[in-house]
Every structure is written in structure tokens, then in C-alpha cells.
N, C-alpha and C positions, 0 to 999 in steps of 0.2 A: 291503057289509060291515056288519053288526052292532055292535050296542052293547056286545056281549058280547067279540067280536073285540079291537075297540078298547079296551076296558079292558083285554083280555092282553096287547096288545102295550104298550102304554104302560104297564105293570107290569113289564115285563122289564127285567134287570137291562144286559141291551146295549142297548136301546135308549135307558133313563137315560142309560148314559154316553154315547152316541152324540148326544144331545140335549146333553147336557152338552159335552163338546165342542167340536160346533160352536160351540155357544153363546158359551164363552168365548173362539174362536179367531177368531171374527166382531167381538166386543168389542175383542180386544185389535188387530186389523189395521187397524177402524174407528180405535181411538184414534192409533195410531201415523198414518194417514195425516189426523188431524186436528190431531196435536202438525205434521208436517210442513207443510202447507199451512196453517195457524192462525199458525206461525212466521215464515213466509215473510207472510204480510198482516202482521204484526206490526212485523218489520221493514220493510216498506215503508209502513206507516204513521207510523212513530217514527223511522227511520232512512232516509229514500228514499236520500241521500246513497250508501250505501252498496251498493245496488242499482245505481248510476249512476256508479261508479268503472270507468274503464277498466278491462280484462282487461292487456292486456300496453300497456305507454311506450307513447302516440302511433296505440295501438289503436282501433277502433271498436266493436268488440264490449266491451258493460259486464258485469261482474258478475253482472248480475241475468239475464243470456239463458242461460247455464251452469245457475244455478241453478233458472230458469222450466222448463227441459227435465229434470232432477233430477228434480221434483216429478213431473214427468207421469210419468217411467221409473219413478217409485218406486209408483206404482198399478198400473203392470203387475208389476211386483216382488212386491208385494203380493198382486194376485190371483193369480199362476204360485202363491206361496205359497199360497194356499187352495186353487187348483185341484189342486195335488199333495197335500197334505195330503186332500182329499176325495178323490182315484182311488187312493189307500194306505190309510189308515187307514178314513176314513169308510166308505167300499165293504166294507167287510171286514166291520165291523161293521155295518151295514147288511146285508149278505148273512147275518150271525149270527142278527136277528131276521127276514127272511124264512123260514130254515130254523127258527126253534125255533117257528114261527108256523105254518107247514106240518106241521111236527113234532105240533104239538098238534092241528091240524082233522082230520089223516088218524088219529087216533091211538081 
């Protein structure tokens, strides 16, 4: 591919947004699973106690094993969320500037 190529496509107005986007949607899944896992070391630095409170009277299971398994299901949560959001939207638009990119070399 050309120098020339590449400044068309990265001039198109899909593929802006489509960089755009992702961009912010990678941002915001990163932050959210950094608020979550950042919290959880938080409280177990400041509050261990609380991690270490029995689940149910006379229980063995604490607190903190409910919550440790949260944290990991909320990353696959997370990526299902990107990976759906990229085979709907992203593909679409992605499929937008292959054709307006075809569009313009056969033209």
C-alpha cells in the first residue's frame, strides 16, 4: 500500500470515527476495570478486615472469595462488551472504509 492510499483512508470520515470509537471505548472499559480492581487492592490494603468477615454465621467462606471471583467475571464482562460492540458497530464501519477505499482505486 502506498503513501498515497494511506492518507485516503485516514482522511475518511469512517474511518475517523471508527478510530474514534474504539479509542474511547478501550478508554473507558480500561478505566472501569481499573476503578474495579484498584478498589478491591484498596480495600484490602486499608480495610483487610473486611475482606475477612465471614459470608453467612459460622461460615467458612469470607467475603473477599465472592468478591475475588466478581472481579475476574467482570473482565470477561468487559471484553464480551468490546468483543460485541467490535462484530456490530466496529465491522460495519470498518467494512464502510474498505468499500469507499475500493470505491476510490477502481474509480
Amino acid at each position: 500500500m502506498n503513501e498515497d492510499n494511506v492518507q485516503k483512508i485516514q482522511a475518511s470520515p469512517q474511518f475517523i470515527e471508527l478510530v474514534h470509537k474504539k479509542t474511547r471505548l478501550g478508554w473507558q472499559l480500561s478505566a472501569i476495570m481499573l476503578i474495579i480492581y484498584y478498589g478491591f487492592i484498596l480495600v484490602l490494603a486499608f480495610s483487610p478486615a473486611t475482606l475477612g468477615r465471614p459470608l453467612f454465621a459460622g461460615g467458612v467462606m469470607t467475603v473477599g472469595i465472592p468478591i475475588g471471583v466478581l472481579i475476574i467475571l467482570s473482565a470477561f464482562i468487559l471484553t464480551g462488551i468490546y468483543v460485541r460492540k467490535a462484530n456490530t458497530e466496529f465491522d460495519q464501519l470498518n467494512q464502510a472504509v474498505v468499500e469507499e477505499f475500493n470505491a476510490c482505486n477502481n474509480a
